[in-house]
Structure formats: C-alpha cells, structure tokens
MARPA-875801 format. One record per residue: residue number from 1; residue in one letter; x negated, z negated, y negated of N, C-alpha, C in turn. Coordinates in nm, 3 decimals, padded with zeros to 5 digits. Each point is the difference from the previous one (the first is absolute). Example, Ala and Ser with C-alpha at 12.3 -4.5 7.8 and 13.67 -1.06 7.14 Angstrom:
# residues 2
 seq type     n.X     n.Z     n.Y    ca.X    ca.Z    ca.Y     c.X     c.Z     c.Y
   1    A -01.319 -00.780  00.569  00.089  00.000 -00.119 -00.090  00.000 -00.120
   2    S  00.035  00.072 -00.105 -00.082 -00.006 -00.119  00.077 -00.073 -00.109
//
This chain:
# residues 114
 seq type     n.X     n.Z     n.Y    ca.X    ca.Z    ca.Y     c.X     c.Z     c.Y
   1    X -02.846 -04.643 -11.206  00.043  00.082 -00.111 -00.099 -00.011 -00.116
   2    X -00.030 -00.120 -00.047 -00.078 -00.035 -00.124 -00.173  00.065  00.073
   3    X -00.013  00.026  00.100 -00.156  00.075  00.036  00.004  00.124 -00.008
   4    X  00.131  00.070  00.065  00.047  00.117 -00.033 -00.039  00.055 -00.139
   5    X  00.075 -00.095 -00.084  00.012  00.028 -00.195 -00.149 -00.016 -00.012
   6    X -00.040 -00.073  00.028 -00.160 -00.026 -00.055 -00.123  00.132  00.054
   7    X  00.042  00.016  00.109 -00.063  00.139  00.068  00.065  00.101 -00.079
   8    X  00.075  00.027 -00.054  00.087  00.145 -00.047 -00.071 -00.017 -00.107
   9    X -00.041 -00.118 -00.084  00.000  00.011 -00.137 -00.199 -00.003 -00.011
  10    X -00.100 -00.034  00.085 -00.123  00.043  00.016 -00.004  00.103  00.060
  11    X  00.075  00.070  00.086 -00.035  00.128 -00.016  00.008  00.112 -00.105
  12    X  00.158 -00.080 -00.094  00.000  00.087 -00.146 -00.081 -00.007 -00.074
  13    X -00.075 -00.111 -00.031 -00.133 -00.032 -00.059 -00.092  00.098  00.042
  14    X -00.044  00.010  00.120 -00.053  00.099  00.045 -00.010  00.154 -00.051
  15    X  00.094 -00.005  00.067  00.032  00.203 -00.056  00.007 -00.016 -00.168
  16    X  00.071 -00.142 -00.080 -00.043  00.049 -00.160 -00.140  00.060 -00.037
  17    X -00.060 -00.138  00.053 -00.165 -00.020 -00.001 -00.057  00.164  00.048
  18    X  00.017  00.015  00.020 -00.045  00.171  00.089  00.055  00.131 -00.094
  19    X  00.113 -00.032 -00.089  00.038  00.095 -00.089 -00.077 -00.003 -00.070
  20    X -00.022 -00.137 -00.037 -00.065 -00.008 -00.147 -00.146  00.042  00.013
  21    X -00.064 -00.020  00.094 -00.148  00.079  00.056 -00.026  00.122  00.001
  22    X  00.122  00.041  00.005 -00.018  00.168  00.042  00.043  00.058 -00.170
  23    X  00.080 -00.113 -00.087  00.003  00.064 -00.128 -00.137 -00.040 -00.088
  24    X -00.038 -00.079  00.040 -00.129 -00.037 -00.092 -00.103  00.119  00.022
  25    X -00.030 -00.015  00.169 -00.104  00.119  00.009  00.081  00.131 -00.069
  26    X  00.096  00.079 -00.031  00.012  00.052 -00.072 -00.058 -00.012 -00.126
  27    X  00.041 -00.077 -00.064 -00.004 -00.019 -00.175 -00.155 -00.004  00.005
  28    X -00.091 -00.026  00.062 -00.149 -00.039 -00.032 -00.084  00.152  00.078
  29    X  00.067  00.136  00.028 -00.056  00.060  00.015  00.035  00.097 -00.109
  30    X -00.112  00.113  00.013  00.076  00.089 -00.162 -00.057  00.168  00.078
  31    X  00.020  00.077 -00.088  00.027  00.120 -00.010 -00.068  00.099 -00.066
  32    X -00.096  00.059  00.064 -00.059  00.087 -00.143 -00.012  00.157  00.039
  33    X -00.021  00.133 -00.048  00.067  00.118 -00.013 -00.139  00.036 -00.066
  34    X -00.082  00.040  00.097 -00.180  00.110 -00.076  00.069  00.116  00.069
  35    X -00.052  00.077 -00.111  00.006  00.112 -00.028 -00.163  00.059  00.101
  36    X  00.050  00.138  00.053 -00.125  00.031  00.158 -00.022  00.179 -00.061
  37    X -00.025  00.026 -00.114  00.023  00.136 -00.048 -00.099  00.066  00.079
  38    X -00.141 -00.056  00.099 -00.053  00.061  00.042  00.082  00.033  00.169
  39    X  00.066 -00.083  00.041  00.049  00.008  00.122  00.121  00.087  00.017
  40    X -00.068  00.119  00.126  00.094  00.077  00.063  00.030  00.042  00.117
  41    X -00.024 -00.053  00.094  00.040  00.032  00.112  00.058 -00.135  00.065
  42    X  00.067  00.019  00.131 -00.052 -00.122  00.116 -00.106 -00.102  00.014
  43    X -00.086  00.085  00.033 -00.140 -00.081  00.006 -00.043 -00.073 -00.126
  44    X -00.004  00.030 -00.101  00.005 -00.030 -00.166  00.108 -00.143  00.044
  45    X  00.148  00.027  00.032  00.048 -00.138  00.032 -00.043 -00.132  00.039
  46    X -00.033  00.079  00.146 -00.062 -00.089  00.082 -00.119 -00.099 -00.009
  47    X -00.056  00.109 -00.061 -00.144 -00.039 -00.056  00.003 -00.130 -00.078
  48    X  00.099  00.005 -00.149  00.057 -00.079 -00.100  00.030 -00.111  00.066
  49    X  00.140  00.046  00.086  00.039 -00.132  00.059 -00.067 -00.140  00.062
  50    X -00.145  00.076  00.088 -00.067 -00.062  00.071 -00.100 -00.099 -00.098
  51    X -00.057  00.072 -00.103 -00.061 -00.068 -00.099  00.062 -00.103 -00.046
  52    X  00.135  00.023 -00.067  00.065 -00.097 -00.035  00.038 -00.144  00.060
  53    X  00.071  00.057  00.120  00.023 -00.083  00.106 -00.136 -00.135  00.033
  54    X -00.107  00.015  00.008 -00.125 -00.081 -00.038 -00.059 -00.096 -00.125
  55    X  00.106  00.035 -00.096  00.027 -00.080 -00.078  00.007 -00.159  00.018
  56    X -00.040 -00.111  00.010  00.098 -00.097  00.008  00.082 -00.037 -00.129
  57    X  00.147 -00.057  00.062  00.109 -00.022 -00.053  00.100  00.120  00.003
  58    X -00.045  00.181  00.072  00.089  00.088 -00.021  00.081 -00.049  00.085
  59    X  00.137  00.032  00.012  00.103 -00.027  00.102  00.045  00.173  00.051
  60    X -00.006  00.066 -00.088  00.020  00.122  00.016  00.048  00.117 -00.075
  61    X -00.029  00.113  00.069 -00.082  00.101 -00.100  00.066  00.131  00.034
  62    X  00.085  00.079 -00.080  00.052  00.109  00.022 -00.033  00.143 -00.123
  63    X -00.116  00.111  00.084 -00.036  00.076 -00.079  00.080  00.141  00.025
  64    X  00.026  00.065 -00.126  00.100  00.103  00.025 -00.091  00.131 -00.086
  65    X -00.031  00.083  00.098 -00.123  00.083 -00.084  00.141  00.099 -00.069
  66    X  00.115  00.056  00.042  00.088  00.073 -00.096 -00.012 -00.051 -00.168
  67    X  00.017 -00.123 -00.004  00.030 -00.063 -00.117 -00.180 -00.024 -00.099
  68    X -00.068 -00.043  00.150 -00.154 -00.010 -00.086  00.027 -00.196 -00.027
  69    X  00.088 -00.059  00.093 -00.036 -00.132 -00.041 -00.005 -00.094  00.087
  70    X -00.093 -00.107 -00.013  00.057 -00.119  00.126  00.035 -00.103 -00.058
  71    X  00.132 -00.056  00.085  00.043 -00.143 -00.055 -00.060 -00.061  00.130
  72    X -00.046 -00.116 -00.067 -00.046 -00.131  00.034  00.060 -00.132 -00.021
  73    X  00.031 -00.061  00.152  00.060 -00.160 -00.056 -00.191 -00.082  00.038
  74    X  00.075 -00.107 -00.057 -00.150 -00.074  00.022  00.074 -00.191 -00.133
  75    X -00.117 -00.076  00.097  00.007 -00.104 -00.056 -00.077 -00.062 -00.128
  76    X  00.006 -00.014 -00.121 -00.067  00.066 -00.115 -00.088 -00.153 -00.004
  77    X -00.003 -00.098  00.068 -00.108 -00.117  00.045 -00.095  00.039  00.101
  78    X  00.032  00.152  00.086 -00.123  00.027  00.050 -00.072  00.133 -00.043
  79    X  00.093  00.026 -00.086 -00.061  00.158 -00.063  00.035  00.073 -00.093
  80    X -00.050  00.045 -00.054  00.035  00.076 -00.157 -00.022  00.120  00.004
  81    X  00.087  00.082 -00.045  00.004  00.164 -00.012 -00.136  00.039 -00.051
  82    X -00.071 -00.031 -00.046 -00.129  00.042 -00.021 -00.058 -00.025  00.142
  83    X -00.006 -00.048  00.041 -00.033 -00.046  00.186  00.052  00.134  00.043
  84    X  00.165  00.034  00.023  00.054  00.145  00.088 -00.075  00.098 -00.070
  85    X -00.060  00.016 -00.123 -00.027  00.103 -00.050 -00.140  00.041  00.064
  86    X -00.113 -00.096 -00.067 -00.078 -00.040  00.129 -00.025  00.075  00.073
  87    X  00.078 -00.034  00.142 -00.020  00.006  00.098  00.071  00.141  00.045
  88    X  00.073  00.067 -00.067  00.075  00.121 -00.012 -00.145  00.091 -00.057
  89    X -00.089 -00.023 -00.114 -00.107  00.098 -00.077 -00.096 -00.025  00.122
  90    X -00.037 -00.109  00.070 -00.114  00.038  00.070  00.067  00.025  00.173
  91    X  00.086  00.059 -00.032  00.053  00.111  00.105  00.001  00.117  00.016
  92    X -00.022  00.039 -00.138 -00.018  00.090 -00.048  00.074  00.088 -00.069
  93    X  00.080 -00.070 -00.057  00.117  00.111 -00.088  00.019 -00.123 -00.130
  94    X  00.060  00.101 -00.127  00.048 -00.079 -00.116  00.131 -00.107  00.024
  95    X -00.049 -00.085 -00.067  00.115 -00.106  00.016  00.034 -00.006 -00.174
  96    X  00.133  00.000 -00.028  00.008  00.002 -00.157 -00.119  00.027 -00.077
  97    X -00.033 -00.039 -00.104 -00.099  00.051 -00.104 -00.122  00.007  00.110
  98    X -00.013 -00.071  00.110 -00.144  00.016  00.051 -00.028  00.108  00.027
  99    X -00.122  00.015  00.014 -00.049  00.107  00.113 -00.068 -00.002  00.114
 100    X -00.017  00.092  00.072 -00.034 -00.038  00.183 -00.126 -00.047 -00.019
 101    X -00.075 -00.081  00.076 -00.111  00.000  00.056 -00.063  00.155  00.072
 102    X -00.100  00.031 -00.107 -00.051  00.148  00.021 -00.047  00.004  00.175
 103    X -00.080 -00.093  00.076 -00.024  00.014  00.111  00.133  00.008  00.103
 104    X  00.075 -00.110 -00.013  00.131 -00.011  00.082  00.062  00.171 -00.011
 105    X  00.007  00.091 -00.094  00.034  00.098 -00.049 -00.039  00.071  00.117
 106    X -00.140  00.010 -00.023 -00.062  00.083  00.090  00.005  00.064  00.174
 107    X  00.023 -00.160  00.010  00.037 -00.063  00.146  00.142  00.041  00.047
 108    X  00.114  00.008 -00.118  00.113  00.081  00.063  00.006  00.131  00.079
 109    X  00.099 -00.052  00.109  00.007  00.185  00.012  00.037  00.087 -00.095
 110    X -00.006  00.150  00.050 -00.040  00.093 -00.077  00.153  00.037 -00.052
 111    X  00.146 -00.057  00.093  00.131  00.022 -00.081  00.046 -00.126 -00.116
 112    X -00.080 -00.057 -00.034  00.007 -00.107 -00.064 -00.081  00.049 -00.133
 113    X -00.080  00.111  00.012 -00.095  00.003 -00.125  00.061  00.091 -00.050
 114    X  00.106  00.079  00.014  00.077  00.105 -00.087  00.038 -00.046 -00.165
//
C-alpha cells in the first residue's frame, strides 16, 4: 500500500512538473502584429511566412494578406521584431515603417508587384 501511495504521489509530481513547463514556455514567448501593406496575394503569404519562419527563435508565423498583417510568436532571447522585420524587407515587401529591399522586389513574381 505505502509503494502504491508513494508511486501515485511521483507520478503527481510528474504531470505537476509538466504543467508548469508547458506554462512557463508560454509566458517567455511573445507576440508581435507587422503590418505587410505591400502584401497581396498567396504567394506574398507564403513568401513572408517562409522568410520569417528562418528566423531563429520564431515559433510561428501567421500572415493574412485580407487584413495586410502578420502575427508572429517568437522567443524575445532569440529575436527581436526588428529581426522579423528584417527578414520580412529583404523578402521583399514592407514590414511596418520599413521598406522592401529594392532587389528582393524585383525578384518577386509579377502578382506580387501589383
């Protein structure tokens, strides 16, 4: 009985230990919302996404060309929104106040340059 109790109660340890992991990695990732006024299509998405995604520290990256924005989670010990922005301008489209990298521009397809 008393191995029983002692097994029931390291495995509760367990699964606490495992909540609390999964709330920390929460709290230490964050959230940020650039504005994509040059991005309009699909490909414009895709494009974004992929750039971003190469980031280190992004966790992940959802661009919505209706709205003109991508939110980004990411770990702000491996990267700073000046980093997504970055890597969003030399993709070739505006990222908030930035502007594209004129060559990356070029290099888009031709439904992307509207």
């Amino acid at each position: 009985m008393i191995r029983l109790l002692t097994l029931l109660t390291v495995f509760g340890l367990m699964l606490s230990a495992c909540g609390k992991s999964d709330e920390k990695k929460d709290v230490l990732a964050e959230k940020a919302v650039i504005k994509l006024p040059t991005a309009i299509c699909g490909e414009c998405a895709n494009t974004i996404t992929t750039a971003v995604k190469k980031v280190n520290g992004v966790s992940a990256v959802m661009v919505d060309t209706d709205t003109k924005l991508a939110t980004v989670e990411f770990m702000p010990a491996l990267a700073k929104v000046s980093d997504i922005e970055q890597a969003i301008v030399m993709a070739g489209y505006d990222a908030n106040e930035k502007k594209a990298d004129a060559a990356a521009f070029e290099k888009l397809p031709d439904c992307c340059k509207k």
